[in-house]
TILOBA-58326 format. One record per residue (C-alpha): x, y, z; residue in one letter. Coordinates in steps of 0.25 Angstrom, whole numbers. Example, Ala and Ser with C-alpha at 12.3 -4.5 7.8 and 13.67 -1.06 7.14 Angstrom:
# TILOBA-58326
<atom><east>49</east><north>-18</north><up>31</up><palum>a</palum></atom>
<atom><east>55</east><north>-4</north><up>29</up><palum>s</palum></atom>
END
This chain:
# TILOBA-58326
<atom><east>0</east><north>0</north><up>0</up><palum>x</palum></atom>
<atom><east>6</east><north>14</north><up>-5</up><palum>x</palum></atom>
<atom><east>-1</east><north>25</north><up>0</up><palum>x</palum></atom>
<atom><east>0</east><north>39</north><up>-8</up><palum>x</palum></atom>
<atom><east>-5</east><north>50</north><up>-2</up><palum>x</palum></atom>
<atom><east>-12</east><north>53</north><up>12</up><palum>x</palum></atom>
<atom><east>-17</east><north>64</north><up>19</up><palum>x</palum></atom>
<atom><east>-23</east><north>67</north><up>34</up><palum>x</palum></atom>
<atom><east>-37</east><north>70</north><up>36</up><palum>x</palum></atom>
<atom><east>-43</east><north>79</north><up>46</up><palum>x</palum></atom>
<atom><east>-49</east><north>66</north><up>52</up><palum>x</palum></atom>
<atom><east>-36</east><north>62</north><up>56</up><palum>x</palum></atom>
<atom><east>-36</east><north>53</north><up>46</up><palum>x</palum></atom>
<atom><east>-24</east><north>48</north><up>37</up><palum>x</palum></atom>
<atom><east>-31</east><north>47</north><up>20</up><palum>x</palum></atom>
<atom><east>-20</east><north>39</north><up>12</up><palum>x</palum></atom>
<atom><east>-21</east><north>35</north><up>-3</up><palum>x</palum></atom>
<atom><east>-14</east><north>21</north><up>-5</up><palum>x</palum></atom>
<atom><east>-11</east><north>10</north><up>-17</up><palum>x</palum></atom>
<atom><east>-11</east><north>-2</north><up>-16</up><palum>x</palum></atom>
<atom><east>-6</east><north>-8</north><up>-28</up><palum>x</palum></atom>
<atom><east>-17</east><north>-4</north><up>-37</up><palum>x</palum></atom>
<atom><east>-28</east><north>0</north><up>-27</up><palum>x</palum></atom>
<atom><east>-29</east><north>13</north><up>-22</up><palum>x</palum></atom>
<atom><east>-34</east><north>17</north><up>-8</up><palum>x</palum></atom>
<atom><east>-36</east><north>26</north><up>3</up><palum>x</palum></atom>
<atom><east>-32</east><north>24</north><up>17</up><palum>x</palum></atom>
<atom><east>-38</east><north>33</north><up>29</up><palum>x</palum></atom>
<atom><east>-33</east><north>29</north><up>42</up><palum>x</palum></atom>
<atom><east>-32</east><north>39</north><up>57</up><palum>x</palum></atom>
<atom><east>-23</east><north>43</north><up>66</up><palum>x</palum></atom>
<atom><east>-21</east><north>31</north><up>77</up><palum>x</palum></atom>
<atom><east>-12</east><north>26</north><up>83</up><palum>x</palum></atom>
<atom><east>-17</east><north>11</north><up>83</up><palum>x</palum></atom>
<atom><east>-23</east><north>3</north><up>70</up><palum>x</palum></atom>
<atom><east>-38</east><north>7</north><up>65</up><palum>x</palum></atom>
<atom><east>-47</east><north>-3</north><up>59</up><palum>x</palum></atom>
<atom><east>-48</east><north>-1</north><up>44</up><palum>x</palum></atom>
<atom><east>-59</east><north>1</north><up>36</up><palum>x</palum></atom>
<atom><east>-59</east><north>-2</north><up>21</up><palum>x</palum></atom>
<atom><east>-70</east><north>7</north><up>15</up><palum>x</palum></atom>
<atom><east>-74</east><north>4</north><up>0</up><palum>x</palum></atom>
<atom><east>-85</east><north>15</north><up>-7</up><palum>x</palum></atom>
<atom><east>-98</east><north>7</north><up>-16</up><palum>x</palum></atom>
<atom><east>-96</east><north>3</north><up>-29</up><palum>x</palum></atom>
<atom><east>-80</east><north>5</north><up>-32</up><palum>x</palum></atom>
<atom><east>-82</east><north>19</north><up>-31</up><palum>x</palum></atom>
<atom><east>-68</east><north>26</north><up>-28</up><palum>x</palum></atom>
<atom><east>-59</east><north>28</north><up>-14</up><palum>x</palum></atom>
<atom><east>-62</east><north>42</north><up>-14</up><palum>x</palum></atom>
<atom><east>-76</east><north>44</north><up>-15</up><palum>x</palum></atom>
<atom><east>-78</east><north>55</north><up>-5</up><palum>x</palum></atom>
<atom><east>-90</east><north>47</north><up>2</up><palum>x</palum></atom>
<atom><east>-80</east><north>34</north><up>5</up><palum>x</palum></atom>
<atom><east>-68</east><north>44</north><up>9</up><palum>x</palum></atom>
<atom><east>-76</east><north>54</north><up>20</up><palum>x</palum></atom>
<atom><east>-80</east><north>40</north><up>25</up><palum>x</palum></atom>
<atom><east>-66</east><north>34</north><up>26</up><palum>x</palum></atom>
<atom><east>-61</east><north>47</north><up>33</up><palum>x</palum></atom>
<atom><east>-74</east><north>46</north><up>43</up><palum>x</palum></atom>
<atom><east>-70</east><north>31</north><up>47</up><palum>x</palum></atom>
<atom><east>-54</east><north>34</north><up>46</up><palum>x</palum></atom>
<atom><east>-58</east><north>45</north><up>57</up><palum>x</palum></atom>
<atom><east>-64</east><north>36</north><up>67</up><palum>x</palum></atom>
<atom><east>-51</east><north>25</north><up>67</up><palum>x</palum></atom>
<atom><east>-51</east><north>17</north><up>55</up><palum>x</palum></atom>
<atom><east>-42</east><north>15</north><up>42</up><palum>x</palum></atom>
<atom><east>-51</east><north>16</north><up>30</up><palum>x</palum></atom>
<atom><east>-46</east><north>10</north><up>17</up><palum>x</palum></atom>
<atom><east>-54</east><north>12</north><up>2</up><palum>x</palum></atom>
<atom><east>-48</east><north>8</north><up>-10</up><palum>x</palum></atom>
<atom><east>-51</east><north>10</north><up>-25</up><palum>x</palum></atom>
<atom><east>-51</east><north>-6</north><up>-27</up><palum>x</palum></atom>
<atom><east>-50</east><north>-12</north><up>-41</up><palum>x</palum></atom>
<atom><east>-62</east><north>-6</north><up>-51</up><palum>x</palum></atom>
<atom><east>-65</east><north>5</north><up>-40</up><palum>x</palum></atom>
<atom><east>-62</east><north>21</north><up>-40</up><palum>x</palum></atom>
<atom><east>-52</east><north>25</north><up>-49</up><palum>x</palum></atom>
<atom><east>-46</east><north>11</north><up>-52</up><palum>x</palum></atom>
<atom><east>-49</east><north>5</north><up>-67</up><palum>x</palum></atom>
<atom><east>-63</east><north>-1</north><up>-69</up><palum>x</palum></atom>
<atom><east>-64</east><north>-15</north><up>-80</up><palum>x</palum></atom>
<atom><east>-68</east><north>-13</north><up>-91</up><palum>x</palum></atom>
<atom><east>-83</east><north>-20</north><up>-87</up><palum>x</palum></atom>
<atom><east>-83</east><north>-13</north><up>-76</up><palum>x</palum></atom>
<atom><east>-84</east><north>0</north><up>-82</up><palum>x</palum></atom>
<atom><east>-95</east><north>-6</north><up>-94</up><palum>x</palum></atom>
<atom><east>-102</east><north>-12</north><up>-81</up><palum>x</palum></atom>
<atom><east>-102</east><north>4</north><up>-77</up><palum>x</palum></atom>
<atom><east>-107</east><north>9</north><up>-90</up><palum>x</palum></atom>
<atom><east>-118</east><north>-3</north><up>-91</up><palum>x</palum></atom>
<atom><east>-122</east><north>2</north><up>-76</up><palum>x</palum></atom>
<atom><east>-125</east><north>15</north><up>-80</up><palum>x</palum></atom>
<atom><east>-133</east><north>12</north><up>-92</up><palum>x</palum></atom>
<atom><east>-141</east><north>3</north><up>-85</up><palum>x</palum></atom>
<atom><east>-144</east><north>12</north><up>-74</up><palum>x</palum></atom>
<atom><east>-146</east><north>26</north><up>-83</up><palum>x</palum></atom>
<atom><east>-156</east><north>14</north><up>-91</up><palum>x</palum></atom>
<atom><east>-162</east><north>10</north><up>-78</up><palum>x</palum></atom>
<atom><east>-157</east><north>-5</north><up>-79</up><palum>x</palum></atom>
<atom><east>-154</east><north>-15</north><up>-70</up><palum>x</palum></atom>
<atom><east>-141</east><north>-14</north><up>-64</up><palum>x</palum></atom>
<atom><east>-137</east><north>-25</north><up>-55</up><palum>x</palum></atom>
<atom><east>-130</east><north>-34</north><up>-64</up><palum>x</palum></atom>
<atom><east>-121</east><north>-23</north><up>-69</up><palum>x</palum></atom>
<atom><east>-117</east><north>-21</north><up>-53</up><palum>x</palum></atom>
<atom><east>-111</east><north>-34</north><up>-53</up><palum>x</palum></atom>
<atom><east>-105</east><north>-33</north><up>-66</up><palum>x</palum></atom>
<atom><east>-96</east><north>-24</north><up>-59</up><palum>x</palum></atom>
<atom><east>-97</east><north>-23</north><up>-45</up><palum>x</palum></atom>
<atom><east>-96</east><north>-38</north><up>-42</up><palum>x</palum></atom>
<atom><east>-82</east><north>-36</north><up>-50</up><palum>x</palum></atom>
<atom><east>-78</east><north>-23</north><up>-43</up><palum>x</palum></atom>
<atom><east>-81</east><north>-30</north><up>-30</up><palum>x</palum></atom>
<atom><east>-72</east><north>-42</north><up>-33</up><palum>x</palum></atom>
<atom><east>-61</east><north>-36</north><up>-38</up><palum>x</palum></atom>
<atom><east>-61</east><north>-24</north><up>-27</up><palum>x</palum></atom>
<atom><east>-61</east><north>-33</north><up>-14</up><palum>x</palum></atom>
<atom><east>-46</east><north>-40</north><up>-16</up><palum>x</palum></atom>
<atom><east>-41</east><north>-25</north><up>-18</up><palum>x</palum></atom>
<atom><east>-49</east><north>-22</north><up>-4</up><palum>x</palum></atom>
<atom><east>-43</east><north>-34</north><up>4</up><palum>x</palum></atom>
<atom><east>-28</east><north>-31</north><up>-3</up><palum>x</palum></atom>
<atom><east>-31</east><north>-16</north><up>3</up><palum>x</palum></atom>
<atom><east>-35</east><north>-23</north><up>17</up><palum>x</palum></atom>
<atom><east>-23</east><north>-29</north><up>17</up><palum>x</palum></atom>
<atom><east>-14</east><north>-17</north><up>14</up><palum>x</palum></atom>
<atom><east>-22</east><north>-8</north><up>23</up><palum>x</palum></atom>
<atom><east>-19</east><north>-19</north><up>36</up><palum>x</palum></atom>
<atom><east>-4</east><north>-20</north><up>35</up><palum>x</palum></atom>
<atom><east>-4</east><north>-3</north><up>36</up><palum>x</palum></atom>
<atom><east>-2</east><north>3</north><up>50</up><palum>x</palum></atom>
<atom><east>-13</east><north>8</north><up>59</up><palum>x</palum></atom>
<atom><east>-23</east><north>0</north><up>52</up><palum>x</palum></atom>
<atom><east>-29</east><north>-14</north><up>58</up><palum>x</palum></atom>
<atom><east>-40</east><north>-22</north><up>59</up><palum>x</palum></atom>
<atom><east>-52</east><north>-24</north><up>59</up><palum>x</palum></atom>
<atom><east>-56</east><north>-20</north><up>46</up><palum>x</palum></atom>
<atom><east>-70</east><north>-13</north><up>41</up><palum>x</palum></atom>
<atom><east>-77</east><north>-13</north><up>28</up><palum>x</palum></atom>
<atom><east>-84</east><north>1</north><up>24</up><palum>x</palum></atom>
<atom><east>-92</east><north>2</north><up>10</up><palum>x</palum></atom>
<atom><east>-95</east><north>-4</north><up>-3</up><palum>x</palum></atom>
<atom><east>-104</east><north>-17</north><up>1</up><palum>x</palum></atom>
<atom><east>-100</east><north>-26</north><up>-11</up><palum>x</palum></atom>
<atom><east>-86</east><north>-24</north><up>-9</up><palum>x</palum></atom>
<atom><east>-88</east><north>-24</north><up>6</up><palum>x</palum></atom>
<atom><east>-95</east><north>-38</north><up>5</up><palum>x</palum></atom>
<atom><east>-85</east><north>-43</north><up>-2</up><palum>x</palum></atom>
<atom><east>-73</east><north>-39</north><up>6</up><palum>x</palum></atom>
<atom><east>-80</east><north>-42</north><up>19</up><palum>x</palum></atom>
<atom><east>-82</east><north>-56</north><up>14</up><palum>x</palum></atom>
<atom><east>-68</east><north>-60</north><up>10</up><palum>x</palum></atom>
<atom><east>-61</east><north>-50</north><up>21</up><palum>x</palum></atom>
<atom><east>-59</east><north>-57</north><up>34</up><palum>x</palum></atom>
<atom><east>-54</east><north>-43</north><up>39</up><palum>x</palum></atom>
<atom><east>-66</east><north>-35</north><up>38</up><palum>x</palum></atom>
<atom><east>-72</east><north>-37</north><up>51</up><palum>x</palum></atom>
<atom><east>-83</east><north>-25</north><up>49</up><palum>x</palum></atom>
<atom><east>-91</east><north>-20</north><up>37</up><palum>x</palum></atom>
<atom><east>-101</east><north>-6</north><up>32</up><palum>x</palum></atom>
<atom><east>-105</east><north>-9</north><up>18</up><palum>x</palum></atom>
<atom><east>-112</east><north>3</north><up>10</up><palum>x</palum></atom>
<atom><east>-126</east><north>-4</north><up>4</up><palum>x</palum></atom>
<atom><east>-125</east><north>5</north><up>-9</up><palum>x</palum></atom>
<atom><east>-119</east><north>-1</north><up>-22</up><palum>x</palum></atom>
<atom><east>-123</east><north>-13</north><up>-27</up><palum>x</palum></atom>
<atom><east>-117</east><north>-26</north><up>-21</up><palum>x</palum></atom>
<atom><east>-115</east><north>-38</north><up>-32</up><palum>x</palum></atom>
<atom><east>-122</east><north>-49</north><up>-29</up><palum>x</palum></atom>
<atom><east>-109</east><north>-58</north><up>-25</up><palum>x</palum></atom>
<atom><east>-108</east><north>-49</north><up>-13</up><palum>x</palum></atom>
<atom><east>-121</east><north>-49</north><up>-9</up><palum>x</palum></atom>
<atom><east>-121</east><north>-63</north><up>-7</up><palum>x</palum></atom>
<atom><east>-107</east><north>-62</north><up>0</up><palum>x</palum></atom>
<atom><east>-115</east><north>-53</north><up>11</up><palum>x</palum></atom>
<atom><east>-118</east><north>-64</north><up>17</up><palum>x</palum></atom>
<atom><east>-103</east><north>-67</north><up>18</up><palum>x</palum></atom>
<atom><east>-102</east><north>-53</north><up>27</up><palum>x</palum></atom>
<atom><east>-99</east><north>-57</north><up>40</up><palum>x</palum></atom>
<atom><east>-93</east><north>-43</north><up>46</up><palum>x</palum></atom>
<atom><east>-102</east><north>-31</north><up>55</up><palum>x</palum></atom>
<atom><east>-109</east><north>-24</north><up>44</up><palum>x</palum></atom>
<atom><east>-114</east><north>-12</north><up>41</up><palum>x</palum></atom>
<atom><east>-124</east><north>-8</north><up>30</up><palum>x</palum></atom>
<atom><east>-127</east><north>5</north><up>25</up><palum>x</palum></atom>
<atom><east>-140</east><north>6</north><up>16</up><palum>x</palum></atom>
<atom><east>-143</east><north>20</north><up>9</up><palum>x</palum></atom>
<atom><east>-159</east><north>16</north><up>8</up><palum>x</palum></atom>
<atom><east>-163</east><north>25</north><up>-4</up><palum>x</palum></atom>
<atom><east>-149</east><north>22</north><up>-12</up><palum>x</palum></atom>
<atom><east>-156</east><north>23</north><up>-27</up><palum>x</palum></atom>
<atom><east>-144</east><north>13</north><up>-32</up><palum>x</palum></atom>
<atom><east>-145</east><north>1</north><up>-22</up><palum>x</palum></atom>
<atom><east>-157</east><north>-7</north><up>-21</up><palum>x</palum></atom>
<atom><east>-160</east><north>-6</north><up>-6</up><palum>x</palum></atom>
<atom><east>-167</east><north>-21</north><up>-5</up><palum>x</palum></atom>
<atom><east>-153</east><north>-25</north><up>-9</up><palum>x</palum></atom>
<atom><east>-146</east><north>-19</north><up>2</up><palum>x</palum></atom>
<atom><east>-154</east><north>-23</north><up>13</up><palum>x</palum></atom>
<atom><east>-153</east><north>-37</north><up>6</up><palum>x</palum></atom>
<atom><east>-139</east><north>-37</north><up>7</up><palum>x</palum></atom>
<atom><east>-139</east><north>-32</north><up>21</up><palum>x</palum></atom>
<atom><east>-147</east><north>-44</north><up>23</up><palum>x</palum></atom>
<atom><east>-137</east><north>-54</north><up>17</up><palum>x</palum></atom>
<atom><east>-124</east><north>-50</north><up>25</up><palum>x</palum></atom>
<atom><east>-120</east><north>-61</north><up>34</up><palum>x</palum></atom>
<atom><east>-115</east><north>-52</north><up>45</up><palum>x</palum></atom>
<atom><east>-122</east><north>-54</north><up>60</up><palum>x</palum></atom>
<atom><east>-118</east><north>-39</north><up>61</up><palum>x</palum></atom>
<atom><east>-124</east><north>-31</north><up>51</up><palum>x</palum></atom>
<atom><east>-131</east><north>-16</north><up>51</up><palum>x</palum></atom>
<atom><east>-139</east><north>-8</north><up>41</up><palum>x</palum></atom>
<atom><east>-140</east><north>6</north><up>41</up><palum>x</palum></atom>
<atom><east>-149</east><north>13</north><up>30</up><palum>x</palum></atom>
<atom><east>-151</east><north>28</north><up>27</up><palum>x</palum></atom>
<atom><east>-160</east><north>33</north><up>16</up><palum>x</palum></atom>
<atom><east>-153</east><north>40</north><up>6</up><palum>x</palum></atom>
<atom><east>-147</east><north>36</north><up>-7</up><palum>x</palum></atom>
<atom><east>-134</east><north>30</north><up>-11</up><palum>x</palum></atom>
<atom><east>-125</east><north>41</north><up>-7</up><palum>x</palum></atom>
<atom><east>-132</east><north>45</north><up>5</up><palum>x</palum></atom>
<atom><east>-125</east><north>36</north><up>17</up><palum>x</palum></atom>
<atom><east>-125</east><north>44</north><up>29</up><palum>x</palum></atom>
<atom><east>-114</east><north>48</north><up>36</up><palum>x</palum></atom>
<atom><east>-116</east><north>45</north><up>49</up><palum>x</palum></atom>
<atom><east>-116</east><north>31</north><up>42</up><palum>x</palum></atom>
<atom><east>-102</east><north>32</north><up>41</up><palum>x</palum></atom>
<atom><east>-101</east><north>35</north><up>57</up><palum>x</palum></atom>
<atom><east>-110</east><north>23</north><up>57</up><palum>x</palum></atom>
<atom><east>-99</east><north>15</north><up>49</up><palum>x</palum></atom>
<atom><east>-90</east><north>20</north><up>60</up><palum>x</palum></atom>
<atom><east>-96</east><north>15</north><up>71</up><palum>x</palum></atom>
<atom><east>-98</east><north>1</north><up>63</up><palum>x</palum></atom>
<atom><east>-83</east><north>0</north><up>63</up><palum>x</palum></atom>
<atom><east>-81</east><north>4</north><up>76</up><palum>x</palum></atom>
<atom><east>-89</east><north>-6</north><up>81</up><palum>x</palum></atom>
<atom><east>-82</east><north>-18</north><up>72</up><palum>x</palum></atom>
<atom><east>-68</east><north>-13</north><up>69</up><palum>x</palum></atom>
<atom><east>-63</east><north>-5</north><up>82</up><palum>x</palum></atom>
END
């Protein structure tokens, strides 16, 4: 892991870029003199590292005595899309502007998307434990699909907050019963792109004896933020 730039926060709160061979990412960690739990915090969908919602998020947590790690994993942000993942883009847009169905071009390229982005993920993990000042245990904050996954075949993650918007293939939502870790489940009731039925049928299905929902009306974009201190107090409970 090289890191390239950093910068302190008025948080007291240390923001590095790294690379990690070809996966770029970004590191917030605070001012303690003993190891913070980590928290690896992914935004729906492959959308990029810095999208200002995910970052004011990762300093919030940073803040309160964690390390939070994002990543632009293969396919995501910046990083070069395949060919059929951008077609499957175009062909998503066409059907929508047409008022088609859409599903079976989700899973034309988030399945993928998901599959290649989680050994990225768990090579990051890796990296970001042999660093000073950062231990376990090790949270999950975000993207449900990806989150699934990762909490499935990551023995490490011992806590998890998974974001109900975006769509989640259908290999992950039978994995959910697979998810054995604390959850939290944050539903946006009126979001116009996520069927809601689905959501609470997924919230159904995870396998966890620990598990909360938490729905707000609002559409995708309108989370509340106390729902980040929420998130906060989640992890407290689990990973401190």
């Amino acid at each position: 892991m090289h890191f390239t730039s950093e910068q302190r926060l008025d948080e007291a709160v240390l923001e590095r870029e790294f690379s990690l061979g070809e996966i770029p990412g970004t590191l917030w960690t605070p001012e303690s003199a003993a190891p913070v739990p980590l928290v690896l915090m992914a935004h729906n969908n492959g959308l990029p590292k810095a999208e200002p919602r995910l970052v004011a998020r990762a300093r919030y947590t940073a803040a309160r005595g964690y390390a939070v790690a994002t990543i632009d994993a293969a396919g995501c942000g910046d990083r070069p899309r395949s060919a059929a993942d951008e077609q499957a883009r175009v062909d998503l847009r066409r059907a929508m502007r047409a008022g088609e169905p859409v599903d079976g071009i989700f899973e034309s390229f988030i399945g993928p998307l998901v599959e290649n982005a989680v050994p990225e993920w768990r090579t990051t993990l890796d990296a970001l434990l042999e660093l000073p000042g950062i231990g376990r245990p090790v949270g999950y904050s975000g993207w449900a699909a990806l989150g699934i996954r990762l909490a499935v075949v990551e023995p490490r993650i011992a806590a998890a907050g998974f974001f109900a918007g975006g769509y989640v293939p259908l290999a992950q939502r039978e994995e959910a019963r697979q998810v054995t870790v604390p959850l939290l489940f944050l539903l946006q009731w009126d979001d116009e792109g996520n069927p809601r039925q689905r959501a609470l049928d997924l919230f159904d299905a995870f396998g966890t004896k620990e598990k909360t929902l938490h729905a707000n009306m609002g559409g995708h974009t309108g989370t509340p933020w106390f729902e980040v201190e929420n998130g906060d107090r989640f992890f407290g409970r689990h990973l401190k």
